[in-house]
N, C-alpha and C positions, 0 to 999 in steps of 0.2 A: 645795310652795310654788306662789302662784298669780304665774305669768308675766305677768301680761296688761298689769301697769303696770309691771313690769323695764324701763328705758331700753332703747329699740333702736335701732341704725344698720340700714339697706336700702338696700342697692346698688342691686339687681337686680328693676326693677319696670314692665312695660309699661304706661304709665298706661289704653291702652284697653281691654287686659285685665283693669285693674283694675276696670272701672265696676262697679257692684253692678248684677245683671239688671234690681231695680228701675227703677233708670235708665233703663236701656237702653228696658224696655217703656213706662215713661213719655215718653221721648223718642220714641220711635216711634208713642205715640197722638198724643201733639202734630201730627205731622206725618203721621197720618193713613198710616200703613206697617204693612205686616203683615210683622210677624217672627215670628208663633207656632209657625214653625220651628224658631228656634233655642231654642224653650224647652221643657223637660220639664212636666208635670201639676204638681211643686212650685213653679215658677218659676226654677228655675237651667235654667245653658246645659247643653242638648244636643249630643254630639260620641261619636262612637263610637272615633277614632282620633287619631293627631297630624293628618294630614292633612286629616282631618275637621272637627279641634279648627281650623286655620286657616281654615277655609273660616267655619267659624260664627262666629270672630276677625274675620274681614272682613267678615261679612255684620253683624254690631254695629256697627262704623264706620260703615256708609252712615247710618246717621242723628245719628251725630255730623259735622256739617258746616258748623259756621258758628265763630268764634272765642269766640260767646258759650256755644254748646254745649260748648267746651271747658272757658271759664271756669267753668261749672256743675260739667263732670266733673273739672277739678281739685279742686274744694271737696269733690265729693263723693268720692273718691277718698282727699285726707286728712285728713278728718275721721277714717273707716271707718279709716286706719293710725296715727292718734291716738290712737284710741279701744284699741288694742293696746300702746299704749307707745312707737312709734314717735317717736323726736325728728327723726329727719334721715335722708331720704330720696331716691333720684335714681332717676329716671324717663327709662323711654327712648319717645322720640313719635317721628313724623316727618313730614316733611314730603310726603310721598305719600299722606297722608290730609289736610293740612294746608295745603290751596292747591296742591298737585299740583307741586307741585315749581318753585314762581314763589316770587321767594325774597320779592318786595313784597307777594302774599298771605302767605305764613310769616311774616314778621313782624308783622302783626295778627292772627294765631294764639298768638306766641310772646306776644307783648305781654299778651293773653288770659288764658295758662297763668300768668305771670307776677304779674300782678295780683294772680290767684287764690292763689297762693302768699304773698304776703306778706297776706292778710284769712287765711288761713289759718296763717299764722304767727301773728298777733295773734290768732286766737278758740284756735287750739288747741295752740299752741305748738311746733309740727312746722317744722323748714326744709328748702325741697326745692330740688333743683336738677336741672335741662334736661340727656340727652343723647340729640342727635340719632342716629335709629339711620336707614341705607338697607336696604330690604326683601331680602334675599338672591336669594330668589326670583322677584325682580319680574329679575335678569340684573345684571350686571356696568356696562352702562350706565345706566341706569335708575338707579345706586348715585352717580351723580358730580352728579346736582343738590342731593339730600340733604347729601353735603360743601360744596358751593358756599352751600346755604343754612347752612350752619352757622357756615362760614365767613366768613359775611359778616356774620353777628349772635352772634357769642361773644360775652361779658359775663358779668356778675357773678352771671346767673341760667342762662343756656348754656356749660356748662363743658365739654362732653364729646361726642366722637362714637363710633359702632358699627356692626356691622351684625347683624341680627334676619335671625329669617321660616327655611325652610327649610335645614337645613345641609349637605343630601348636592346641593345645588345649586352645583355649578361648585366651583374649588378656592380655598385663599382668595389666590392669588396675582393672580387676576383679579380682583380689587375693590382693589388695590394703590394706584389711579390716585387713589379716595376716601381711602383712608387716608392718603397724602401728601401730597393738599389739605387735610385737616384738621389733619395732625402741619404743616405747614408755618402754618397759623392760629393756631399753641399750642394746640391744643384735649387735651383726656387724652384717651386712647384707649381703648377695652375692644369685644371682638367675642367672639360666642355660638362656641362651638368644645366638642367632645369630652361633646354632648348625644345626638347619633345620631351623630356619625361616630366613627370609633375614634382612638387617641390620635396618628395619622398627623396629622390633620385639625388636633389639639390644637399638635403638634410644627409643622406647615406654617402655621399663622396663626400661630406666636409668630415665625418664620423673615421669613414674607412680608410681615405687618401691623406686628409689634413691638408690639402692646398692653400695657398696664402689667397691664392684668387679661384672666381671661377669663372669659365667661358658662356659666355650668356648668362645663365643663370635667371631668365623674365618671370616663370614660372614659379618662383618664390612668394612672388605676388600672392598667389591665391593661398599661403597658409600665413597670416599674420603673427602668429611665433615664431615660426621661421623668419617673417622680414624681420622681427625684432632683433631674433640674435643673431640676423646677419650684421646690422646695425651695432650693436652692443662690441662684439669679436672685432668689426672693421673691417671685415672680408672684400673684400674688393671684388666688383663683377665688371665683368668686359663686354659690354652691351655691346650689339651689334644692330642697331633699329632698322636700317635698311634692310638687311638680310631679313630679320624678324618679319616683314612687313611684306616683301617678296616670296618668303616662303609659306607665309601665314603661318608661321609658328607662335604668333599673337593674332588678337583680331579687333577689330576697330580702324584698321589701318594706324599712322602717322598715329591721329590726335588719341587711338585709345591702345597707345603703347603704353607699360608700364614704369616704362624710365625716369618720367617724373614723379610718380608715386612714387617708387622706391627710393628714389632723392628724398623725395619732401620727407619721408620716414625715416630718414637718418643713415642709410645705405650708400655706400661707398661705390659710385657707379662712375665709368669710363667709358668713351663712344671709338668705336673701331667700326673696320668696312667688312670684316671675315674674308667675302671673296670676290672684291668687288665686280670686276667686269659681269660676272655670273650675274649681280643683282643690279646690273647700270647705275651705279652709286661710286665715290670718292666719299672724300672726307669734306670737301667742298661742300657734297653735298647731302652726307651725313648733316651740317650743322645750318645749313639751309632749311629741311626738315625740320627739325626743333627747334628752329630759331619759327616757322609758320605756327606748329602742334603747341608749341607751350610759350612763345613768347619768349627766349630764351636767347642772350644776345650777349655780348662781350665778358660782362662779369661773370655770367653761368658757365660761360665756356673757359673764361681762365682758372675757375674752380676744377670742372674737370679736368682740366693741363695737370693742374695741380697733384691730383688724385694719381693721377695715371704716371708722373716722372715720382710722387712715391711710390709708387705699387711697382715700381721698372724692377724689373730681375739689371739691374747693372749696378757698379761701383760708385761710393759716395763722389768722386773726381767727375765723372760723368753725369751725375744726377746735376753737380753743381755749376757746370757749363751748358747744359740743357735749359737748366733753372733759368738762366739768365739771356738766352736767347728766348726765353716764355715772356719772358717781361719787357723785349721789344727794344729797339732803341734807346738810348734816354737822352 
C-alpha cells in the first residue's frame, strides 16, 4: 500500500529543521550569504555527528531572520508535510532565533508563523499549531525568556511549551523555573528526554518538568520499570525512528528500533520526522519503514493517528474535525 496520502497527525517537528535546503540556499543567495558549508555536492545538509548536525542546525537559522522569512518557511514547510498526508501538525520554534528573546519582537514573528498557517490551511488543508521550545544548550537561564515569551502570547495558535537542542546538558530539574512559567500560563507541556541520555534522564524530566509527553523518549527501553510506568501514567512519546536510526541514537537500525517494543508493552507511542530533510525522511516514509521492520500497516497506523490527535496540545473542536478527516471518506 502507498502511505503517502494515509491521514497523518505529527507531534514532533522542528519547523527550522524542517526547511527543504532549497530554501535554505535560496534564502541565503537573497541575502548574499555563503553557507556552501553546510551543503553536500547533491544539495542536502552536511553533518557528520549529532553535534555536528546542530552546528549546521544553527548555521541554517542565520539566514532565517526577519518574520517574513519565517512566514515563507512556514508555507514551505507545510506544503512539503501536505504533500505526505499530513492533516495536523505541531511544530516546535523559538524564540532564540525569533527576536532573541524580546517577547514585542516574538510576536511579529509569531503573528508571521501564524498567518502562514491558516493560507496554508486553506491551499493545502494541513492545521498546525506553535510550541515554543527554550534551546537546552544555550543553559538554564537563557530557557526563562522563551517561557515568558510564550507565556505571554498563548492562543489558539500557541498551545504549547518544551525544551529542544542538546540533552546531556545540565539535568532537567534546572530548567524547572521555565516549565512553571509555562504550566502556570496553561500552556501543554512536552520536552525532548531519553534520545541520548539513558532512561535516568527520561525518569528525571517526568519527575522534575511533568510533561504530558516526551520527545523521543526510545531509551526507556532499557529500564523496564520505567517502560511500565510510562504505560501505567499514559505518557505519550513522540518517536522519531528515522532520526533515531540516522543519528544512531538506537542501534539495530529499522528492524531493532524500540517502537514496537514500547507499543507491545502498553506505551503510548506517535511517529514524527524531528527534522526531516536532515535525515532524507517524510512521513511517507516514516511509515514505509515500519510498515518493512514490523509489518505494520493500515490498522497500526490508525492507532497511532489515534494516539497522537489525543496527545495534540489543541482544542476539543479541532481534535474533532481532525478526527474525522482520520477516518477518511465514508
Amino acid at each position: 500500500m502507498s502511505w503517502q496520502s494515509f491521514p497523518k497527525v505529527e507531534l514532533h517537528l522542528h519547523l527550522e529543521g524542517a526547511a527543504p535546503p532549497a530554501f535554505i540556499r535560496g534564502l541565503a543567495a537573497e541575502k548574499k550569504t555563503d553557507l556552501s558549508r553546510i551543503f553536500t555536492e547533491d544539495g542536502s545538509y552536511a553533518y557528520e555527528n549529532f553535534d555536528h548536525f546542530l552546528t549546521v542546525y544553527e548555521a541554517a537559522c542565520t539566514v532565517i531572520t526577519t518574520p517574513e522569512d519565517y512566514r515563507r518557511l512556514t508555507l514551505a514547510v507545510l506544503e512539503e508535510s501536505a504533500a505526505h498526508g499530513v492533516v495536523y501538525s505541531e511544530t516546535f520554534v523559538s524564540p532564540d532565533f525569533c527576536g532573541g528573546g524580546d517577547v514585542g519582537a516574538w510576536r511579529d514573528y509569531l503573528s508571521a508563523m501564524e498567518e502562514a498557517a491558516a493560507e496554508a490551511e486553506a491551499q493545502f488543508g494541513i492545521t498546525l499549531k506553535a510550541i515554543v521550545t527554550s534551546i537546552r544548550h544555550f543553559g538554564p537561564e537563557k530557557a526563562r525568556a522563551p517561557a515568558i515569551c510564550a507565556a505571554e502570547t498563548k492562543g489558539a495558535f500557541l498551545t504549547g511549551y518544551g525544551m529542544a537542542g542538546a540533552e546531556l546538558v545540565g539535568r532537567p530539574g534546572d530548567y524547572a523555573w521555565s516549565f512553571d512559567c509555562a504550566r502556570e500560563a496553561g500552556l501543554h507541556l512536552t520536552c525532548h528526554a531519553g534520545e541520548w541520555g539513558g532512561p535516568d534522564m527520561v525518569a528525571d524530566t517526568l519527575r522534575d518538568l511533568a510533561p504530558a509527553r516526551i520527545g523521543h523518549g526510545v531509551n526507556a527501553i532499557r529500564d523496564p520499570a520505567l517502560v511500565e510506568r510510562l504505560a501505567e501514567a499514559g505518557t505519550v512519546l513522540e518517536v522519531c525512528p528515522g532520526s533515531n536510526v540516522v543519528l544512531e541514537a538506537t542501534s539495530g537500525g529499522w528492524a531493532g528500533h524500540p517502537i514496537a517494543r514500547l507499543r507491545d508493552k502498553g506505551v503510548r507511542v506517535t511517529v514524527s520526522t524531528d527534522d526531516p530533510p536532515f535525515f532524507h525522511t517524510t512521513m511517507t516514509r516514516e511509515y514505509e519503514g515500519l510498515e518493512r521492520a514490523f509489518g505494520w500497516g493500515a490498522e497500526e497506523f490508525a492507532e497511532l493517528n489515534r494516539t497522537a490527535l489525543d496527545a495534540a496540545f489543541c482544542d476539543a473542536e479541532t481534535k474533532t474535525r481532525i478526527g474525522k478527516l482520520l477516518e477518511g471518506p465514508k
